[in-house]
C-alpha positions in Angstrom: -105.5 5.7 -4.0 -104.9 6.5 0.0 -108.1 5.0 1.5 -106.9 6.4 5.0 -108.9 9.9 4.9 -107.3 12.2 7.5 -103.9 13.4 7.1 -102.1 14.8 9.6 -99.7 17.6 8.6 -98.2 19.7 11.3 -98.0 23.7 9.6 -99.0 22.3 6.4 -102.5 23.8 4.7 -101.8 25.4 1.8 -101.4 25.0 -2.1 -102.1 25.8 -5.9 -105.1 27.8 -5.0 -106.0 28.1 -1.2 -106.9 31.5 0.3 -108.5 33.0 3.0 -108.8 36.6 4.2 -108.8 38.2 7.4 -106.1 40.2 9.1 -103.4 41.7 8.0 -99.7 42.6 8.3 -97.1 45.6 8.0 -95.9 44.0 4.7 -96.6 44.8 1.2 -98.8 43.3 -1.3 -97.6 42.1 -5.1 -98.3 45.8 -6.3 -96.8 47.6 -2.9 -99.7 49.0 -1.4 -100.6 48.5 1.9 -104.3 46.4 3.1 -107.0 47.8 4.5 -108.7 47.3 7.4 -112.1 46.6 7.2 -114.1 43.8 7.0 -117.0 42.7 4.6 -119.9 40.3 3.7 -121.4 41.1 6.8 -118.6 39.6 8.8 -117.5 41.8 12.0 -113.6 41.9 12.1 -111.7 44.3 12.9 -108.3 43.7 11.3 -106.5 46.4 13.0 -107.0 44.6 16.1 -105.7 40.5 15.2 -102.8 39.1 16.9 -101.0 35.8 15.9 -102.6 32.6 16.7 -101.8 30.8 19.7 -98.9 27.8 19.2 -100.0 24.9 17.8 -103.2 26.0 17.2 -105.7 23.0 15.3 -107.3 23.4 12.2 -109.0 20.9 10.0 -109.5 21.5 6.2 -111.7 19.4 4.0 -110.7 18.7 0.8 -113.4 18.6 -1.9 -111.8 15.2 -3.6 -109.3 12.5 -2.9 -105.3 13.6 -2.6 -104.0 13.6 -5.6 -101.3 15.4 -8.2 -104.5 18.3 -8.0 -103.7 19.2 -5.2 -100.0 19.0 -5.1 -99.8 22.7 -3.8 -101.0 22.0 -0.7 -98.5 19.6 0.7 -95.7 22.1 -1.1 -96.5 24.3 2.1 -95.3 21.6 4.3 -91.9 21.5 2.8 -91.6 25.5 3.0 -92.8 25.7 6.6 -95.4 28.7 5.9 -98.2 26.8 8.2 -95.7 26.2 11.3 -94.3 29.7 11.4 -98.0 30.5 11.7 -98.2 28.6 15.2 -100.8 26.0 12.9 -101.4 22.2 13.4 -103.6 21.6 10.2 -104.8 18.3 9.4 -105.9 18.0 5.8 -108.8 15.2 5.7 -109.6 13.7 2.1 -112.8 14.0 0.3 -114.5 11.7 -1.5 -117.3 10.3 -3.2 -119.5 10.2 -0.5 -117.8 13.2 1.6 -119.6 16.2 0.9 -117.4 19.3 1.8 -120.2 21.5 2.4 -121.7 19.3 4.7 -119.0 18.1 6.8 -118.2 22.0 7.6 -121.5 22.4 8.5 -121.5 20.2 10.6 -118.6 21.2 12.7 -116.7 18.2 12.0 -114.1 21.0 10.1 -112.8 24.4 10.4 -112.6 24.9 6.5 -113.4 23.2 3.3 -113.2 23.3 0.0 -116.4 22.7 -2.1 -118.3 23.9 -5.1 -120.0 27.4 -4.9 -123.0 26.1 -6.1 -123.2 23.3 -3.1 -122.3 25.6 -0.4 -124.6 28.3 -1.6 -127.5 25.7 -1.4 -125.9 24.8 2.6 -126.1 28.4 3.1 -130.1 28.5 2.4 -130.6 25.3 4.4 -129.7 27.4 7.4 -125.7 26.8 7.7 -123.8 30.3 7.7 -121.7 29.3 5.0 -119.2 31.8 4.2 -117.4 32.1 1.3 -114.0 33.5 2.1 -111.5 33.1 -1.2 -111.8 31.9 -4.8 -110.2 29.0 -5.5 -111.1 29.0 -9.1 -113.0 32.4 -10.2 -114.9 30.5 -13.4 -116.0 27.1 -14.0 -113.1 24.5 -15.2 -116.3 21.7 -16.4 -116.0 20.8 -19.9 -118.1 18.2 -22.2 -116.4 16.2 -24.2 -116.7 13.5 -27.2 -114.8 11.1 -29.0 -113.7 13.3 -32.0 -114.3 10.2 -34.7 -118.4 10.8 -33.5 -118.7 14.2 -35.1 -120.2 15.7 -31.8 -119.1 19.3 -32.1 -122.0 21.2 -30.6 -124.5 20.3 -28.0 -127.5 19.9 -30.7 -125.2 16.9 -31.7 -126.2 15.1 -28.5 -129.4 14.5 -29.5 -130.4 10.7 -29.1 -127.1 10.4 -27.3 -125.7 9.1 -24.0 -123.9 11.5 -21.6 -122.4 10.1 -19.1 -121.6 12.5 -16.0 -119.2 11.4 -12.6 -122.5 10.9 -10.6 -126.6 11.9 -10.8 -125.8 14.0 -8.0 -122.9 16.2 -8.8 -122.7 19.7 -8.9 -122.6 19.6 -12.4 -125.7 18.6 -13.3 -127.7 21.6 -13.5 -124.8 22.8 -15.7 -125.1 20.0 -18.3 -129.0 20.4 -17.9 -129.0 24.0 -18.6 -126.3 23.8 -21.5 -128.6 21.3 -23.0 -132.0 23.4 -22.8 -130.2 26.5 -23.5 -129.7 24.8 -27.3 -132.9 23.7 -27.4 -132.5 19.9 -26.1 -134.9 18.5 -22.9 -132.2 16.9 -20.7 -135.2 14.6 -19.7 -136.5 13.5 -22.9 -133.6 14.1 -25.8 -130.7 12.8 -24.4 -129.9 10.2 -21.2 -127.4 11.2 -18.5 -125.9 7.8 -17.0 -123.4 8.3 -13.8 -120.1 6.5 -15.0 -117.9 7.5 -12.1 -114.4 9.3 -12.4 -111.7 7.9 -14.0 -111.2 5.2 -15.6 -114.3 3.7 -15.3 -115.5 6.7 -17.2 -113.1 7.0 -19.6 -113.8 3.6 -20.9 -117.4 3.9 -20.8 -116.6 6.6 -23.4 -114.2 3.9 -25.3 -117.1 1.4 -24.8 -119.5 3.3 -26.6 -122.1 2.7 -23.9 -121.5 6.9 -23.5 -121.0 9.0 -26.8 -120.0 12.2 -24.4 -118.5 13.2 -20.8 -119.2 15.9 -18.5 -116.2 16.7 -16.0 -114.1 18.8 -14.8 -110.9 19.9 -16.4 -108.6 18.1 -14.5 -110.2 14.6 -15.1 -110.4 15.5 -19.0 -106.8 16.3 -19.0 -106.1 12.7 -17.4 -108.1 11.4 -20.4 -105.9 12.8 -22.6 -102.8 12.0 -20.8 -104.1 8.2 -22.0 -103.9 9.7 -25.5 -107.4 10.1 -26.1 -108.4 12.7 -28.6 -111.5 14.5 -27.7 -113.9 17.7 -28.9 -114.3 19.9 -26.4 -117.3 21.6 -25.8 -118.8 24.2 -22.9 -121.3 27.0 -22.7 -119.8 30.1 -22.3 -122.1 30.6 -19.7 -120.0 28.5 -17.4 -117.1 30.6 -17.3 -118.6 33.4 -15.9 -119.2 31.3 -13.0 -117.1 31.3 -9.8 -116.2 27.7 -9.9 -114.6 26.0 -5.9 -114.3 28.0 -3.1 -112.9 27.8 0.3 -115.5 28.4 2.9 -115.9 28.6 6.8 -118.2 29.1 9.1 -118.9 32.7 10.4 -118.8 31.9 14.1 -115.1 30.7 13.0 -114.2 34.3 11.5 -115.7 35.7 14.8 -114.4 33.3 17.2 -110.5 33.6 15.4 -110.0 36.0 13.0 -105.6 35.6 13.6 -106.4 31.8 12.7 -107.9 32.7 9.9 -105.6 35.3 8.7 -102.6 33.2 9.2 -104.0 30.7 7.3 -104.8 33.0 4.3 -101.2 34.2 3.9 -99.8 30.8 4.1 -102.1 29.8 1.7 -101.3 32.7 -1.0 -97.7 31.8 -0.2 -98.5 28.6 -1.4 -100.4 30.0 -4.3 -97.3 32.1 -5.7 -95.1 28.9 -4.8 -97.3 26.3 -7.3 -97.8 28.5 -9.7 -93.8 29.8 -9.9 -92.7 26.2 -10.0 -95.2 23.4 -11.2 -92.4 20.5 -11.0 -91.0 21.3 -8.3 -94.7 21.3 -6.1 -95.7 18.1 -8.2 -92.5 16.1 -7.0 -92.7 17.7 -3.2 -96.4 16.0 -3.3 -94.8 12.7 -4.8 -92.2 13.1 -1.6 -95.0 12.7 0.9 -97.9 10.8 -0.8 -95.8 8.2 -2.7 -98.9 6.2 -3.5 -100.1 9.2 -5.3 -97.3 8.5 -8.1 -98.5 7.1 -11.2 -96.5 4.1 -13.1 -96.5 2.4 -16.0 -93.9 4.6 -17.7 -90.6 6.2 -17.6 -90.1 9.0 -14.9 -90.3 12.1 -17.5 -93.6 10.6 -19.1 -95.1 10.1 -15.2 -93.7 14.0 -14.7 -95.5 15.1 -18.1 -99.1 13.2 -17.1 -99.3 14.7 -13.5 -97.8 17.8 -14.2 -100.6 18.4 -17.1 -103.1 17.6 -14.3 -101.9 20.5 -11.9 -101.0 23.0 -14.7 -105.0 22.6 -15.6 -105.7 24.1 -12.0 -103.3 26.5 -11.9 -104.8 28.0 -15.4 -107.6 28.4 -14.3 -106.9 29.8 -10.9 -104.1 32.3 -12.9 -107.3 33.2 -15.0 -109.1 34.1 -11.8 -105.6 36.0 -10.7 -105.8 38.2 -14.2 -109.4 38.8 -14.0 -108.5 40.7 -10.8 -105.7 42.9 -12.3 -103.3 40.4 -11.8 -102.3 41.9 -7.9 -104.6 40.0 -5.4 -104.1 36.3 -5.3 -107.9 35.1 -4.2 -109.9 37.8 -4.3 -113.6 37.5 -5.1 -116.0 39.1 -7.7 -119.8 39.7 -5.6 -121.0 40.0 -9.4 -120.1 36.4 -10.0 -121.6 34.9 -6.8 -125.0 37.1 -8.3 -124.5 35.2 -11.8 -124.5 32.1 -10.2 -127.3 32.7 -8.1 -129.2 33.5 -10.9 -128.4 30.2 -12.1 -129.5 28.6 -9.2 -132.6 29.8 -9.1 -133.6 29.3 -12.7 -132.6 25.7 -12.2 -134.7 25.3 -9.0 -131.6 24.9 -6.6 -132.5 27.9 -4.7 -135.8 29.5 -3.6 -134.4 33.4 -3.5 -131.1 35.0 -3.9 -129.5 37.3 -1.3 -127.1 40.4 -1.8 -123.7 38.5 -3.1 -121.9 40.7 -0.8 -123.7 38.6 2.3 -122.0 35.3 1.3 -118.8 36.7 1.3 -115.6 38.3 3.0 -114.6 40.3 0.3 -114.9 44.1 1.3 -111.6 46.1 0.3 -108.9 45.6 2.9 -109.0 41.4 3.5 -107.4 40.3 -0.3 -105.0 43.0 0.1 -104.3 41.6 3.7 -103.5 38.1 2.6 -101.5 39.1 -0.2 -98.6 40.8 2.0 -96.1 39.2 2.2 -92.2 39.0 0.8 -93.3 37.9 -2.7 -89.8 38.0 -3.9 -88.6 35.5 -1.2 -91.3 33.3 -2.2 -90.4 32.8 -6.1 -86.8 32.5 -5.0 -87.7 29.6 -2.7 -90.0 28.0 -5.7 -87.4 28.5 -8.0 -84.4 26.8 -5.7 -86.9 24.1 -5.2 -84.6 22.5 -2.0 -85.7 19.3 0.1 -86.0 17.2 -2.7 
């Protein structure tokens, strides 16, 4: 794993699920209607009047974990040059365990970040003008899983058991807590949740037996079973009608640069259609530039099956979010889902109050339209030639 944490990547932002909206072109969208022109979620920009960013303009984007195969999308923009013919000098710093993306935005130490919608939501009542300004994923990829030889296929089966969860202090906690009372378990008293980190420190905590479950996200579980681990998988359908990460900025950065903003939304949704036209070919574009990202210990089509099972498990998810929006606006967001989670929040005492879902967001009509024209066509062509390799 890279331990140096900001990467510097001249016109390179994007990937298998980053966008943004803000102002638009004279282009079309996927469905060949033009974008509007208004603004939304409170936010105060005026699309009709946004002119391209200045050259070489500097943006820093927080990622919400460490680079890897994930988020292989990302560094496919560099290849394709959507970020420099955008006038943008991005630099893509890491995350990591102890990086909270949430926070460091907040703090001004980044333009943009990627974090969980429950985390920034909880920023956002602490007094930070969080704003949610595209779904990265539009439901909740976390998953609880067991070895399938211990007969755990439903969450009264965790009774008396050990779950062991990435860290006390994730996000998904209050999921795991709420799945468990919700079929009649006290987290507290019927069960004990043990922080295992990610991995394979986790994975062999399972194998150890000192765990009998695991709650993660879908991405790690799919690295589980690329070590040929055979697992029940269990969630609450509850989850998936949850708006899972997001990419957020601060308002006085919509205000202060809405071009900037829009010029990183349509690279970004370039990137989007890119990833999700040609999986391989984004995978081994990432491999180009982060070498050390590469996994080993088998032949070259086994390392291509194992990371390329990790990114296909973000990009179904973010294709779900794509269909649940007609299939036409790549990132737009759902206000009713940012209420949902809310709710959630507040019933698990990780909010005070909730606020109108349309406040957290930039998601009138006219800004997912906006970010979504573009030559569409010339993008799948360009996946599908897969040159620079």
């Amino acid at each position: 794993m890279r331990n140096k944490r900001a990467i510097k990547l001249v016109g390179a932002l994007s990937a298998a699920g980053l966008l943004v909206a803000a102002c638009g072109s004279d282009s079309k969208t996927s469905d060949g209607t033009s974008g509007g022109s208004t603004s939304g979620g409170g936010l105060s920009v005026d699309v009709s009047k946004c002119t391209a960013p200045a050259a070489g303009t500097k943006v820093k984007l927080q990622l919400q974990w460490v680079t890897q195969s994930q988020f292989a999308g990302y560094y496919a923009a560099v290849d394709q040059g959507f970020y420099k013919d955008a006038n943008l000098d991005v630099e893509i710093v890491e995350g990591g365990v102890d990086i909270p993306p949430q926070k460091t935005l907040a703090s001004g130490a980044v333009d943009f970040a990627i974090s969980w919608v429950p985390k920034a939501l909880a920023e956002r009542e602490a007094g930070a003008k969080v704003t949610d300004i595209a779904q990265v994923f539009q439901r909740s990829g976390t998953l609880q899983v067991s070895f399938k030889d211990k007969n755990i296929t439903k969450a009264a089966d965790f009774k008396g058991k050990k779950i062991g969860i990435f860290s006390l202090g994730t996000g998904g906690m209050p999921l795991l807590k709420g799945y468990l009372r919700t079929n009649g378990l006290d987290p507290d008293k019927d069960v004990q949740i043990i922080a295992t980190g990610a991995g394979a420190p986790a994975l062999e905590a399972l194998r150890s037996d000192r765990v009998q479950g695991l709650m993660f996200w879908g991405s790690a579980l799919t690295g589980f079973q690329n070590a040929g681990t055979q697992l029940n998988v269990l969630f609450s359908p509850e989850w998936r009608a949850l708006p899972d990460f997001t990419f957020g900025t601060m308002q006085k950065t919509i205000d202060a640069d809405p071009a900037m903003v829009e010029a990183i939304a349509r690279g970004a949704a370039k990137a989007t259609l890119f990833a999700q036209t040609n999986p391989e070919c984004t995978l081994k574009i990432h491999w180009k530039n982060f070498p050390s990202t590469k996994p080993t210990g088998a032949d070259e089509a086994t390392l291509v099956k194992w990371d390329l099972a990790l990114l296909k498990t973000q990009l179904a998810t973010m294709q779900a979010a794509y269909q649940m929006h007609g299939g036409k606006l790549i990132g737009a967001m759902d206000p009713a889902a940012y209420g949902r989670m809310q709710d959630f929040m507040q019933k698990e005492g990780l909010i005070k109050k909730t606020v109108a879902p349309e406040s957290l967001l930039i998601g009138k009509p006219g800004f997912a339209e906006a970010i979504n024209r573009f030559d569409h066509e010339a993008v799948i062509a360009a996946a599908k030639a897969c040159k620079g390799l």
